[in-house]
C-alpha positions in Angstrom: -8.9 20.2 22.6 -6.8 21.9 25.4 -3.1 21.5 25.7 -2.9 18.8 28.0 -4.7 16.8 25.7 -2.0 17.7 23.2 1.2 15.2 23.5 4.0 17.1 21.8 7.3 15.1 20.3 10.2 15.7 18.6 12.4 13.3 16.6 14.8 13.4 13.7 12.9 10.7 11.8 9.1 10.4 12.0 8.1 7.1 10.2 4.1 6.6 9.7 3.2 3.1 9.7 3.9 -0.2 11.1 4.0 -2.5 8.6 7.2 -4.2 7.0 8.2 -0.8 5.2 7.7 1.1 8.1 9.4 -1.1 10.5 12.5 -1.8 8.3 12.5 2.5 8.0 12.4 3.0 11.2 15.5 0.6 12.2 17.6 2.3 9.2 17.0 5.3 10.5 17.6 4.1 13.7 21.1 2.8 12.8 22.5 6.1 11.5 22.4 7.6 15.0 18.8 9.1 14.3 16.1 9.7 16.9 13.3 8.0 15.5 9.5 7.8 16.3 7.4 5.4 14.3 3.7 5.9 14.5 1.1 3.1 13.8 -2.8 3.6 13.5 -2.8 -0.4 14.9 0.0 -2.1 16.5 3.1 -2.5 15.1 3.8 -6.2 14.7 0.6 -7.1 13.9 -1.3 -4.7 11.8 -1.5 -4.0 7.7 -1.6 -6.6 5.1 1.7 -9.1 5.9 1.1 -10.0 9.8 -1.5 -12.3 9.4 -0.5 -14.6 6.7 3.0 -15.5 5.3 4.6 -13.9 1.9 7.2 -15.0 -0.6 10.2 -13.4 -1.7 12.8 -12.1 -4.9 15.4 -14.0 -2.9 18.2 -14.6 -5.6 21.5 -16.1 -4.6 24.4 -13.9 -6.2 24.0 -15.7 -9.6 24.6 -12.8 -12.4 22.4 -15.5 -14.5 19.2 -16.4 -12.4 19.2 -12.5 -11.5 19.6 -11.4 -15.1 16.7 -14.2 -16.0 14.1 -12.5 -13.6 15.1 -8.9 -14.2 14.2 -9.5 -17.6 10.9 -11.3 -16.9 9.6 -8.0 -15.0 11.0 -5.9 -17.5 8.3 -7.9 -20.3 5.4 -8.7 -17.9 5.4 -5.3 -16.7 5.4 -3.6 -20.2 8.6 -2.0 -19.9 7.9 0.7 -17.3 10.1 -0.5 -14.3 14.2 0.0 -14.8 16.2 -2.4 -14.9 18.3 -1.1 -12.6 16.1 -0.6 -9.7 15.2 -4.3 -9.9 18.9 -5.2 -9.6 19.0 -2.8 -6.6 16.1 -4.8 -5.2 17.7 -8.3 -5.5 20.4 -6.8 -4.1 19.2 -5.5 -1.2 16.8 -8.1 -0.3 19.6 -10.5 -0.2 21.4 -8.2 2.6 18.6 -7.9 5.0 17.2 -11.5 4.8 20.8 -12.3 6.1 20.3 -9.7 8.8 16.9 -11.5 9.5 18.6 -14.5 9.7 21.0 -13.3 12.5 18.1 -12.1 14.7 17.1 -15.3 15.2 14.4 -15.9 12.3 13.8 -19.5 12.3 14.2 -20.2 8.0 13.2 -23.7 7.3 16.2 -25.3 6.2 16.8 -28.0 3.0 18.6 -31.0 3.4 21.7 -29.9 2.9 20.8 -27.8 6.2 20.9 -24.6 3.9 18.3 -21.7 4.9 15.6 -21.5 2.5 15.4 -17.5 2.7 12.0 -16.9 -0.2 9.2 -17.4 2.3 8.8 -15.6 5.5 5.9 -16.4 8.0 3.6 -13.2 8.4 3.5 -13.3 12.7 7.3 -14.3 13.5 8.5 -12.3 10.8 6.3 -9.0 12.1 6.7 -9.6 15.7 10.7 -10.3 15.1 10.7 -6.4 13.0 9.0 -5.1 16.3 11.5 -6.4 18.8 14.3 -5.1 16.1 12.8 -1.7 16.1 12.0 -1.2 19.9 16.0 -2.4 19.9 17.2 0.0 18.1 15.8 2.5 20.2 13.0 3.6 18.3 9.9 5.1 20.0 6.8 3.6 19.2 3.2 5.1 19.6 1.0 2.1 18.6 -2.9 2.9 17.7 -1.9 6.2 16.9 -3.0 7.1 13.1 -1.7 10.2 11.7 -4.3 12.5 10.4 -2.6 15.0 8.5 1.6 16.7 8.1 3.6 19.8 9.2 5.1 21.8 6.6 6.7 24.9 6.0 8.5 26.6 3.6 11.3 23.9 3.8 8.8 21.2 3.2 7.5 18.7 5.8 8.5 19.2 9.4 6.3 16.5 11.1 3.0 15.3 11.5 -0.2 15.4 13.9 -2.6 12.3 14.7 -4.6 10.6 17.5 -4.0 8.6 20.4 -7.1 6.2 20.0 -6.8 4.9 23.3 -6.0 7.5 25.4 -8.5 10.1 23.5 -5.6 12.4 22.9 -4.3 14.2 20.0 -0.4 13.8 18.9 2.1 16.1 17.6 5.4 15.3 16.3 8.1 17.7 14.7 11.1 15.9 12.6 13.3 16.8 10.4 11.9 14.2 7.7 8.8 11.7 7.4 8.6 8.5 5.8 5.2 7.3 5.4 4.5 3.9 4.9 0.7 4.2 5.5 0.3 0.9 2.9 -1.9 1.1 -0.6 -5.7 1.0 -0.6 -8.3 -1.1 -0.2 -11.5 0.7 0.1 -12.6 -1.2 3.3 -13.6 -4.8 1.3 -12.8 -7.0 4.1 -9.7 -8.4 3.5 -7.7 -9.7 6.1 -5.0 -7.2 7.0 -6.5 -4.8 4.0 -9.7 -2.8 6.3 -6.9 -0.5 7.8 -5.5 0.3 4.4 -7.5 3.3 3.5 -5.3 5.0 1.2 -4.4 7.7 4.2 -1.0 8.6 3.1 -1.7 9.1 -0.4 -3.8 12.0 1.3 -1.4 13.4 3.3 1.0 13.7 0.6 -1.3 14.9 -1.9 -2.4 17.9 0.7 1.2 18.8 0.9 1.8 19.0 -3.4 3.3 15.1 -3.9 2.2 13.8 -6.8 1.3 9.9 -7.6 2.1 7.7 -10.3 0.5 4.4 -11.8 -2.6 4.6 -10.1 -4.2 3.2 -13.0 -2.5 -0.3 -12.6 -5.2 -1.5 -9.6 -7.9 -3.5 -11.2 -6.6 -6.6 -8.8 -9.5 -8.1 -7.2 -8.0 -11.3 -5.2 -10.6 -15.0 -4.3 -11.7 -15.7 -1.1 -14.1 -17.4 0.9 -17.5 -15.4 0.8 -18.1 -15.9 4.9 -14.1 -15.2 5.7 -11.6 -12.6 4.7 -8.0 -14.4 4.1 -7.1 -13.6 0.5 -4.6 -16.4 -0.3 -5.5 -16.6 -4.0 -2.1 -18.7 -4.7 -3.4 -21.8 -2.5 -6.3 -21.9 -4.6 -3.9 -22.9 -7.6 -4.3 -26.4 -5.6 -8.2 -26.4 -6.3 -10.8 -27.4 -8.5 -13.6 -25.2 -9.5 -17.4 -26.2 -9.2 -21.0 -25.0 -9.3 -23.6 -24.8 -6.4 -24.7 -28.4 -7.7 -21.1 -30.1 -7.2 -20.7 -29.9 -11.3 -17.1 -28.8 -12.2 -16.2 -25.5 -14.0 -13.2 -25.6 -14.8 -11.3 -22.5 -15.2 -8.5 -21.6 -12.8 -7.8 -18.6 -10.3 -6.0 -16.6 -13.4 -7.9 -14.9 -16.2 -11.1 -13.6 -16.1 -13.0 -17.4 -15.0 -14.3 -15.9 -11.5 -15.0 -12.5 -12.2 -17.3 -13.6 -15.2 -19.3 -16.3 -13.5 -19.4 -14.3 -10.2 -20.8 -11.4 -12.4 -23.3 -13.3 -14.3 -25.0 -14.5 -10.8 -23.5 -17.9 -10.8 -22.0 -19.3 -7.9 -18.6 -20.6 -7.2 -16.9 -23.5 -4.8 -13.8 -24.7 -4.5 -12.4 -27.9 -3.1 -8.9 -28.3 -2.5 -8.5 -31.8 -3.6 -5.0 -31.3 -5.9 -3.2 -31.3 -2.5 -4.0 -34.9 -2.6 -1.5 -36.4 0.3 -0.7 -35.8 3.9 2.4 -34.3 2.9 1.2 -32.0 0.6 -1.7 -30.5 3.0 0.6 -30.3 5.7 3.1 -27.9 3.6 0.1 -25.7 2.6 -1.3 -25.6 5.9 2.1 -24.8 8.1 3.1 -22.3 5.0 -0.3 -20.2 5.5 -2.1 -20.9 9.0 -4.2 -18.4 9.2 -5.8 -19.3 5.7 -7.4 -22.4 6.8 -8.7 -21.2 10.1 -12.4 -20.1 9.4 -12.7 -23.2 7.4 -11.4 -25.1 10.8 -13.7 -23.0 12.8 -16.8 -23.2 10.6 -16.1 -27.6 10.2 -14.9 -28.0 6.5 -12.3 -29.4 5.4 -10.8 -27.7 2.0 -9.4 -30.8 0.9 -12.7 -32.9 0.8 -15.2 -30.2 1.0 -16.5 -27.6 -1.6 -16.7 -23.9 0.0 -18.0 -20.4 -1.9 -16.3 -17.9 -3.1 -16.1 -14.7 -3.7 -13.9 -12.1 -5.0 -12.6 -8.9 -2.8 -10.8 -5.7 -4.4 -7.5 -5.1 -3.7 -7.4 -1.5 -5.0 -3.3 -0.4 -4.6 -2.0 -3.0 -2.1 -1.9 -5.5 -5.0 -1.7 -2.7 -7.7 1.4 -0.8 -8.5 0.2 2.5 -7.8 1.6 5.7 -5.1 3.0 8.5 -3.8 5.6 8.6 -6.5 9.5 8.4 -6.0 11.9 10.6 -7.7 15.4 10.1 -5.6 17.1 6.3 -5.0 16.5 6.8 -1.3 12.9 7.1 -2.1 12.0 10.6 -1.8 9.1 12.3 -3.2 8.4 15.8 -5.0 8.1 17.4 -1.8 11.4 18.1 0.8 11.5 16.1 3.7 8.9 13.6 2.7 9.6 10.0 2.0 7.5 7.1 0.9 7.9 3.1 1.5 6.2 -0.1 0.4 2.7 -0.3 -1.1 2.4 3.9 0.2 4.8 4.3 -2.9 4.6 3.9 -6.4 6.0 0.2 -7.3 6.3 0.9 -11.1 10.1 1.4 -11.1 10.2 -2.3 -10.1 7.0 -3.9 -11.8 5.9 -1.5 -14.4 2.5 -2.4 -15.2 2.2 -5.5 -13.5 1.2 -6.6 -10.1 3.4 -6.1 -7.1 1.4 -8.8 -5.1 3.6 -11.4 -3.4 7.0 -12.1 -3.7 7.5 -8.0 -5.2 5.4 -6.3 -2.8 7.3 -7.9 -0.1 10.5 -7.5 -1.5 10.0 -3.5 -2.0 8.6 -3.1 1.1 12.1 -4.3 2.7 14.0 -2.3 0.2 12.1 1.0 0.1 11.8 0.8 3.8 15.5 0.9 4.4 16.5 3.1 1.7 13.8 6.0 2.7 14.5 5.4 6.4 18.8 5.9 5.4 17.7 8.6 3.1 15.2 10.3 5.5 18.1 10.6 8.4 20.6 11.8 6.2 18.1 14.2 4.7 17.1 15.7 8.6 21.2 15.4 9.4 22.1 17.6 6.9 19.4 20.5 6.9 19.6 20.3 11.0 20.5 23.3 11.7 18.1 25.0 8.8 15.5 23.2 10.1 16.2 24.2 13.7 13.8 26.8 14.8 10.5 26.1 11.8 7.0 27.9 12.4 5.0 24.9 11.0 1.5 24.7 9.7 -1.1 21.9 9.5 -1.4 20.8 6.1 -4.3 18.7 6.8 -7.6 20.0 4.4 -10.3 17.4 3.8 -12.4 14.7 6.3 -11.3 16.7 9.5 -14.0 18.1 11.2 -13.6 21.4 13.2 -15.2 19.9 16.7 -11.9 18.8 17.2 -9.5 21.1 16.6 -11.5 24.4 17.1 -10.9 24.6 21.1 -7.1 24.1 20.4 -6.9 27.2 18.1 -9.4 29.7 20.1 -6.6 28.5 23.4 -4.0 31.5 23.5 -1.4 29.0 25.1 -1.6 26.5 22.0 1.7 26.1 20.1 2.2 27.6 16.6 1.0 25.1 14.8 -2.3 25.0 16.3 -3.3 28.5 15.7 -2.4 27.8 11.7 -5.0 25.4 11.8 -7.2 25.8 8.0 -10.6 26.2 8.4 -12.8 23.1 7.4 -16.4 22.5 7.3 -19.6 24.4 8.5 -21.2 22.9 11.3 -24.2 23.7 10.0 -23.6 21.5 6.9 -22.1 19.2 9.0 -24.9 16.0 8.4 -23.2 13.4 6.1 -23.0 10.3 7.6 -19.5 8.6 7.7 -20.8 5.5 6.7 -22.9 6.0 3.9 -20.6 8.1 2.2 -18.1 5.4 2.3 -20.8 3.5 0.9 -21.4 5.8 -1.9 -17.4 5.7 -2.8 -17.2 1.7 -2.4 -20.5 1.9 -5.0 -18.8 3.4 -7.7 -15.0 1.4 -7.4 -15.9 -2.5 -5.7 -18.3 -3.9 -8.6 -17.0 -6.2 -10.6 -19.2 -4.5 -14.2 -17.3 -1.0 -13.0 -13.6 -1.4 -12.3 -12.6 -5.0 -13.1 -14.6 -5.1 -16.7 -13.4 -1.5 -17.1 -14.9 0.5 -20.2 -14.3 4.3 -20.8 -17.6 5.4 -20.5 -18.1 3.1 -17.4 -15.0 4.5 -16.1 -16.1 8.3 -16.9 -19.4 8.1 -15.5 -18.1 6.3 -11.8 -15.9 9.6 -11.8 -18.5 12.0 -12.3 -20.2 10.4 -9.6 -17.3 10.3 -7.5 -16.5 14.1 -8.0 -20.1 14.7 -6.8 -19.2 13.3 -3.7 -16.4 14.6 -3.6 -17.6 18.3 -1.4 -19.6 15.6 0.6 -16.0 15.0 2.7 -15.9 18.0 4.5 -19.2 17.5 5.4 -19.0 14.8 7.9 -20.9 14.3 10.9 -18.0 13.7 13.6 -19.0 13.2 17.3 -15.6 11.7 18.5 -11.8 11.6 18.0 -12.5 7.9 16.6 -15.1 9.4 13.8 -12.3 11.9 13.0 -10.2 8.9 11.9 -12.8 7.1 10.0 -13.8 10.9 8.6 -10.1 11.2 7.5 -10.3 7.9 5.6 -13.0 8.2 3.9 -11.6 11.3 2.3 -9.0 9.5 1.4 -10.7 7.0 -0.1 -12.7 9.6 -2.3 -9.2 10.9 -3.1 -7.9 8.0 -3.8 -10.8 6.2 -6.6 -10.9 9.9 -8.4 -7.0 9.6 -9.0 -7.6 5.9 -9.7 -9.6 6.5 -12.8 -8.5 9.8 -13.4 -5.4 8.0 -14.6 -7.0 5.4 -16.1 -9.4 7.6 -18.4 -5.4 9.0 -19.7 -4.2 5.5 -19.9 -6.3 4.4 -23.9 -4.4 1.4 -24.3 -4.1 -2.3 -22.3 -0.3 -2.5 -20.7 1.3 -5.5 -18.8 -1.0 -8.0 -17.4 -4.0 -6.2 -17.5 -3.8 -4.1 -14.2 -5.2 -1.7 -16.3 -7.3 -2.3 -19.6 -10.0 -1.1 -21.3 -13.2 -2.9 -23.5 -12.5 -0.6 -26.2 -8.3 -0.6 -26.4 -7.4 -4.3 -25.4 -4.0 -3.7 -27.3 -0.6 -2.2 -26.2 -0.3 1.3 -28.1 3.4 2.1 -28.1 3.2 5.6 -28.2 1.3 5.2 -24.6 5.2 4.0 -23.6 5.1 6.4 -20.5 3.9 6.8 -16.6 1.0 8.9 -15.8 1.4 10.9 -12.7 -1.8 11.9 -11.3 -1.6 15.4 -8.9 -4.2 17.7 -6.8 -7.6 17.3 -5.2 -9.7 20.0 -6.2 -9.1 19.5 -9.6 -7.0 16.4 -10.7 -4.0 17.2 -13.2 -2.1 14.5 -15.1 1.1 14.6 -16.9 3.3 12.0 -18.3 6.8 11.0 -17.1 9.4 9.3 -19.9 12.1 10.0 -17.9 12.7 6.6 -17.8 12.6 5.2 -21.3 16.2 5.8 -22.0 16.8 3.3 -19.2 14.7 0.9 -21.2 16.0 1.4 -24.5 19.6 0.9 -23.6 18.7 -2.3 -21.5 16.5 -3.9 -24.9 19.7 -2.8 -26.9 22.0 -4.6 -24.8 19.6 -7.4 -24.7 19.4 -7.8 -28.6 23.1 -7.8 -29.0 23.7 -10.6 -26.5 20.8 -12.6 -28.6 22.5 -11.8 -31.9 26.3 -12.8 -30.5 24.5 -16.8 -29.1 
């Protein structure tokens, strides 16, 4: 690709993603005086995993008590691998930047004392208010413009280059730090908001030596309709459960009810008939719109009508698994790289058990100011070392030399482009995108592999998925488009081998079952530790207790104030 197909940038603060962690990065940034450029591979406002339906959130008034009461109801449900402190940090800071919401004009339904109810925010208003905040603040955005791989030099990141999808141009943006906040993973299983969540920064940080942690924790499969993709599993709390032939169930969303009768070939239907009033159906249906509308569309009415089901994986969006953190402003192992919402490890806030809802949300306002602060100050203060940088491309796997060979044989292309690693050999080049995704999704959607997860089952899905694993630089690529889809599903391959790599090192069950095994259904406490998951050739774990005295001060303090009641 020639020059002028090139766009060039520079910025202070390059933020990669557009979802509630990237936005809220972005306009932190923003506010220190940064020059910020956010980059979204859809449109910021209405692309990832919150947009489209609404989300709940660890809104706490100031009450040392309530916040004390749900700090320690993590600390247990998550198998005491989150710090207590962090979850303090997250009330905290939630608190401050629902207020700021507030301000901008967020319309919070109010009780009737005329008080705003701040722990529920509507996915479209609340995503479309972040983009009018961000564009505000003077941050430049480049929507449909996925990033494909980072900049880096000796100092550590430096930028990052992508795509311009509609404009069939490349991108290429030096900064003196990057956030990404690319989202988790969900392996392309058709969940609403999920099919752009391909695990993409995981990738990009792995390439450049970040390591991840808790990737284990992500045997989260949510219930949806089997014709639609919404995956509003807490609304189903209001149905009942029955089979093809109207006979009830029983059995609820939690436990193992669906995935067991869904795995043994029986179908299930729900009916929505415990919202029994007006009243009631009218609260679920302004709370979560866009639930209800393929039912509307397709003529049934969940209240009075049964409708199938079926279950979709959530991989890491639901899990607790990421790039892992190791500063407060959330940076990562490497200089100059940051990481924000479900793009991050969430285990210093749930441990072992499920960021979903009112958590996910919450960290992804939280992490997505404090890596956009951090990431400013970071570029700020290493300025002038980071003034004049001869940066490489980074990026190794899933991008195909078409479209990047003409830009290194041009004798006018910058630096960068001349650094660029050599990839795949076009004679080689015959693996189609799509069946290799298909091979990946084989081995981590079923239901008898990765949610009824046994070690030998678990050992045998990653021999299969190192085999496939040379297959990624083997792509057949005719377009800029297939190099994004190429790109992904490297990352996806990535992403399932670090998935049970971690879990093979994990012999025990911990939390709410995000992670167990057939054969160790109990909690071993000498498994009291994280497993950090690293490389791609070959996958290296080690074990991080850096956190445990954290955890034994905090169950100390808590058994003294039991013994002085």
């Amino acid at each position: 690709m020639s020059n002028e197909n090139i766009k060039y940038y520079t910025a202070d603060v390059l933020v990669i993603g557009g979802g509630p962690a990237g936005a809220w990065a972005a306009w932190s940034a923003a506010q220190t005086g940064a020059k910020v450029i956010l980059v979204d591979k859809g449109y910021l406002g209405s692309s990832g995993a919150t947009a489209p339906g609404g989300t709940n959130l660890l809104y706490l008034p100031p009450d040392q008590a309530l916040r004390d009461t749900a700090v320690d109801m993590r600390m247990n449900s998550g198998g005491f691998l989150s710090e207590p402190d962090w979850i303090y940090r997250v009330l905290d800071q939630v608190y401050i930047n629902l207020d700021r919401i507030e301000q901008w004009g967020y319309p919070f339904v109010k009780d009737e004392k005329g008080d705003a109810q701040r722990n529920h925010l509507h996915g479209p208003e609340y995503m479309a208010l972040m983009r009018k905040q961000v564009k505000k603040a003077g941050v430049t955005v480049l929507d449909h413009a996925p990033a494909l791989e980072l900049l880096v030099d000796e100092h550590g990141v430096g930028g990052a280059r992508g795509v311009l999808r509609q404009q069939n141009k490349e991108w290429e943006i030096k900064a003196g730090a990057v956030v990404i906040a690319t989202g988790g993973c969900a392996f392309l299983s058709k969940g609403l908001g999920c099919n752009v969540l391909t695990g993409d920064g995981y990738l990009m940080g792995a390439e450049v030596g970040a390591e991840l942690s808790g990737m284990e924790f992500s045997r989260q499969y949510a219930p949806s309709a089997a014709y639609s993709s919404p995956t509003r599993g807490r609304l189903l709390g209001w149905a009942t459960y029955y089979d093809e032939d109207g006979n009830e169930l029983g059995g609820d969303r939690g436990g193992d009810f669906l995935a067991k009768r869904l795995l043994n070939g029986g179908s299930v239907y729900a009916m929505m008939n415990k919202a029994d009033t007006p009243e009631k159906q009218a609260i679920l249906r302004s709370a979560h719109s866009i639930f209800f509308l393929p039912y509307d569309r397709a003529g049934i009415n969940v209240f009075t009508d049964m409708f199938p089901l079926t279950l979709r994986y959530e991989g890491t969006v639901r899990g607790t698994g990421g790039l892992r953190i190791v500063t407060d402003d959330c940076g990562t192992t490497v200089p100059g790289l940051y990481a924000a919402g479900d793009a991050a490890t969430r285990e210093r806030i749930t441990g072992a058990a499920s960021g979903g809802g009112a958590f996910n949300a919450s960290w992804a306002i939280c992490s997505g100011t404090w890596s956009g602060e951090g990431a400013a100050h970071y570029a700020k203060e290493k300025a002038s070392l980071l003034g004049d940088r001869e940066l490489q491309r980074a990026g190794k796997y899933g991008l195909h030399a078409e479209s990047t060979t003409q830009a290194t044989q041009n004798e006018d292309t910058p630096p960068t482009s001349k650094l660029r690693p050599t990839t795949s050999n076009d004679a080689q080049t015959d693996v189609v995108i799509k069946e290799l995704v298909k091979a990946i999704q084989n081995e981590i959607l079923p239901l008898e592999k990765n949610y009824f997860r046994s070690e030998s089952g678990i050992q045998e899905s990653l021999n299969s998925l190192h085999e496939l694993w040379p297959k990624v630089q083997h792509q057949k690529v005719e377009s800029i488009h297939d190099v994004v889809h190429a790109r992904e599903a490297a990352a996806m391959a990535a992403t399932a081998r670090w998935i049970y790599t971690a879990a093979l090192a994990r012999k025990e069950t911990r939390g709410r079952g995000l992670h167990t095994f057939t054969e160790y259904p109990e909690q071993d406490p000498n498994q009291h530790h994280r497993i950090i998951v690293s490389g791609l050739e070959e996958i290296q774990v080690s074990y991080d207790t850096s956190f445990i005295d954290k955890v034994e001060k905090y169950q100390e303090l808590l058994k003294k104030e039991v013994q002085a009641k």
